[in-house]
C-alpha positions as CSV (number, residue, x, y, z in Angstrom):
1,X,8.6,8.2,26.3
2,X,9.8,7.9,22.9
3,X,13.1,6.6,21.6
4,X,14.7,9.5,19.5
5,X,18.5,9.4,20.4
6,X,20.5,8.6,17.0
7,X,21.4,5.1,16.2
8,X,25.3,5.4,16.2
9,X,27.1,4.1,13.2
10,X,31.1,3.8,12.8
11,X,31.0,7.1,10.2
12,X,28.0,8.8,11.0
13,X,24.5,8.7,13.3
14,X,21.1,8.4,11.4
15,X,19.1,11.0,13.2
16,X,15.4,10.4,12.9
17,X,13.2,12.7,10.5
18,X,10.3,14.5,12.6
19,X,7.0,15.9,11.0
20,X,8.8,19.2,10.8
21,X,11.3,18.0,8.4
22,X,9.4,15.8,6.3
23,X,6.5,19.0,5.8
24,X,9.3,21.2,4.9
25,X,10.8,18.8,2.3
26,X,7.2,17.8,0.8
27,X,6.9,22.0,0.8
28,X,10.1,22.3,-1.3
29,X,12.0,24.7,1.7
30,X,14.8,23.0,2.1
31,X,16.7,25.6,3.9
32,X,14.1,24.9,6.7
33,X,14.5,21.4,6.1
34,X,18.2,21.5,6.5
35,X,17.7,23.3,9.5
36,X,15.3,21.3,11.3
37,X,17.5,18.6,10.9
38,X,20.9,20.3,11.4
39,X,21.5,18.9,8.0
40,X,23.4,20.1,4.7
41,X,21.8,18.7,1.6
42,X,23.7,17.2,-1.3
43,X,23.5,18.8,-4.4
44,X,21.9,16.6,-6.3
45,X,17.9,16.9,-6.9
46,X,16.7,14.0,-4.7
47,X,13.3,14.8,-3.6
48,X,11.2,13.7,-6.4
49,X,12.8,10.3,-5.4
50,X,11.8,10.7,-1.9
51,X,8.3,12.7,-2.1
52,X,6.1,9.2,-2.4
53,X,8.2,7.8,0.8
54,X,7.9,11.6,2.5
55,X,3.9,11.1,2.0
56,X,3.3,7.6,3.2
57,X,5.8,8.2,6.3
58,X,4.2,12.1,7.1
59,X,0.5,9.6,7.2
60,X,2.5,6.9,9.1
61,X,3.3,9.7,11.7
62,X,-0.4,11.4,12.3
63,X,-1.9,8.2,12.4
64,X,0.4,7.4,14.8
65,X,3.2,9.2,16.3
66,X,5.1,6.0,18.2
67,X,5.8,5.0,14.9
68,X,8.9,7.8,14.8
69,X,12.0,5.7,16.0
70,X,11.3,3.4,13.2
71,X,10.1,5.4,9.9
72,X,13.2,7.2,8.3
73,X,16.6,8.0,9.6
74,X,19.0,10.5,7.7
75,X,22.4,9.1,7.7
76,X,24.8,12.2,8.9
77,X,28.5,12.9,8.7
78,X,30.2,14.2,11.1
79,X,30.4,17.7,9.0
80,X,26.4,17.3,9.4
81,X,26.3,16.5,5.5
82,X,23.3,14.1,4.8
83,X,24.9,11.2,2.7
84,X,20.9,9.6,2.3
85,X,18.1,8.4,4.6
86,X,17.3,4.7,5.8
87,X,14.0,3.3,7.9
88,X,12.1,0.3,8.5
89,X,8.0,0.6,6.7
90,X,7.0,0.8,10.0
91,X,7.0,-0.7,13.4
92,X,7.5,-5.0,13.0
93,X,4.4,-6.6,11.2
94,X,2.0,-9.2,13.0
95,X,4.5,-11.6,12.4
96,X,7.5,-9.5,13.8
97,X,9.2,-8.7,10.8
98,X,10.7,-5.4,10.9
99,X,11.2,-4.2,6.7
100,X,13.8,-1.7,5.5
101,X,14.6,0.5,2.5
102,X,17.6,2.7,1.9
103,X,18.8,5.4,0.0
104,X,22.4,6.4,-0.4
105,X,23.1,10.0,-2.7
106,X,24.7,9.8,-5.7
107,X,27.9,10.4,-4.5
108,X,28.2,8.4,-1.6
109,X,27.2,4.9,-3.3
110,X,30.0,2.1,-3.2
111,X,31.3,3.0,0.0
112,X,29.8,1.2,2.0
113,X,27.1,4.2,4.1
114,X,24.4,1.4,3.0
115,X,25.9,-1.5,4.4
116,X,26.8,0.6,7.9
117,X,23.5,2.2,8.2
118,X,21.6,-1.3,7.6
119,X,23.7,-2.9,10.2
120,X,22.8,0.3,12.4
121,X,19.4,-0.4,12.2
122,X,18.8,-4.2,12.5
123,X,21.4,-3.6,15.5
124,X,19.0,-1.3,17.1
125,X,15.9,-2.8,16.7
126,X,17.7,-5.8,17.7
127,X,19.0,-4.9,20.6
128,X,16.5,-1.9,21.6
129,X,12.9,-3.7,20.3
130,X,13.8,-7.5,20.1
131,X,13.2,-7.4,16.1
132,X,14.6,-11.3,15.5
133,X,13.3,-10.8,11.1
134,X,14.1,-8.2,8.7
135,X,13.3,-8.0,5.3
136,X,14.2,-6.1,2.0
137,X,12.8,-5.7,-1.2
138,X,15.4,-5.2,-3.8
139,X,14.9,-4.6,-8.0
140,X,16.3,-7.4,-9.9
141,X,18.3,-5.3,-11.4
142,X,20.1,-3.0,-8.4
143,X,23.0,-4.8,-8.5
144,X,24.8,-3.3,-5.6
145,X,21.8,-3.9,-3.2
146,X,21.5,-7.3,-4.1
147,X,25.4,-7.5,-3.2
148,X,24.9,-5.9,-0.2
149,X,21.2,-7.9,1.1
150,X,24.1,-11.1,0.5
151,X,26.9,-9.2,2.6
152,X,24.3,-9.2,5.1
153,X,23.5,-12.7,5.3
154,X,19.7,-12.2,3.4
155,X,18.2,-14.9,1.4
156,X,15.5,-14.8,-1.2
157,X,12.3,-15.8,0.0
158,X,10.2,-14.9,-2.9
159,X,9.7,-11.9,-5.4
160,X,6.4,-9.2,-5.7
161,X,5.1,-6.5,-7.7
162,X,5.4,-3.4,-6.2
163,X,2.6,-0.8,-7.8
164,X,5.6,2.1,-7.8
165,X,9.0,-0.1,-8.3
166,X,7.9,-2.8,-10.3
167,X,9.2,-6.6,-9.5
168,X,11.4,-6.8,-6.8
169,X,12.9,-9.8,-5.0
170,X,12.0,-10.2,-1.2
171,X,14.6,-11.2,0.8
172,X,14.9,-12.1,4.5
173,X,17.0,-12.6,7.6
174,X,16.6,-14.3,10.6
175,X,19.1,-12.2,13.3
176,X,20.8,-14.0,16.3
């Protein structure tokens, strides 16, 4: 049996996206979307962000469906407002590294939903899956990331080119 409970953060829970969800936001029907998520959207136009990650996550699912608990999680508020989404790429690689990206909405950056829903999820895989290495892949220049991957206790372990995001620095952290 799958794992789909929300991960439990001190603010909010990040409820996992199902193939539902992501085919009604790759569809543009948000008011579906919304409501197969018991979600309220920000305001802010967000999807063109988030359609590239919506693709390779929707193949992630079909080519296999126990990947869920560890794709994308929307961080919600108590009000059921979606503040942005977080994941791992996938389920830990070969050599048990378990990788992470993030997205907070415009106006919920520098308050810390990032930092809360990271810890979330390395606490869960942690603790649930045995994960002992994460990594992120930050932009040079994303200057609150970088100040958060530090927070975290993440060091810089080497850089790469990403075809979409261009360079970004690779950083890593062993967990106890």
């Amino acid at each position: 049996m799958m794992d789909t409970a929300p991960v439990r953060c001190g603010r909010f829970e990040l409820v996992l996206f199902s193939l539902a969800f992501i085919d009604a936001l790759l569809a543009g029907d948000l008011t579906a979307a919304e409501r197969e998520l018991d979600v309220r959207f920000p305001a802010e136009d967000w999807l063109p962000h988030a359609e590239h990650m919506l693709r390779f996550r929707r193949a992630d699912l079909l080519r296999d469906p126990s990947v869920r608990p560890w794709i994308a999680r929307a961080m919600v508020l108590p009000d059921r407002r979606m503040a942005g989404y977080i994941g791992f790429h996938g389920a830990p690689d070969a050599d048990g590294i378990a990788e992470m990206g993030y997205t907070v909405f415009t106006g919920y950056r520098r308050q810390g939903f990032a930092y809360e829903a990271a810890r979330g999820m390395m606490d869960w895989a942690r603790i649930e899956r045995s994960v002992r290495r994460f990594r992120v892949s930050i932009s040079p220049t994303n200057g609150p990331s970088l100040a958060m991957a530090a927070k975290l206790g993440f060091v810089q372990t080497g850089e790469q080119m990403d075809e979409i995001d261009g360079l970004e620095l690779v950083f890593d952290l062993q967990a106890t």
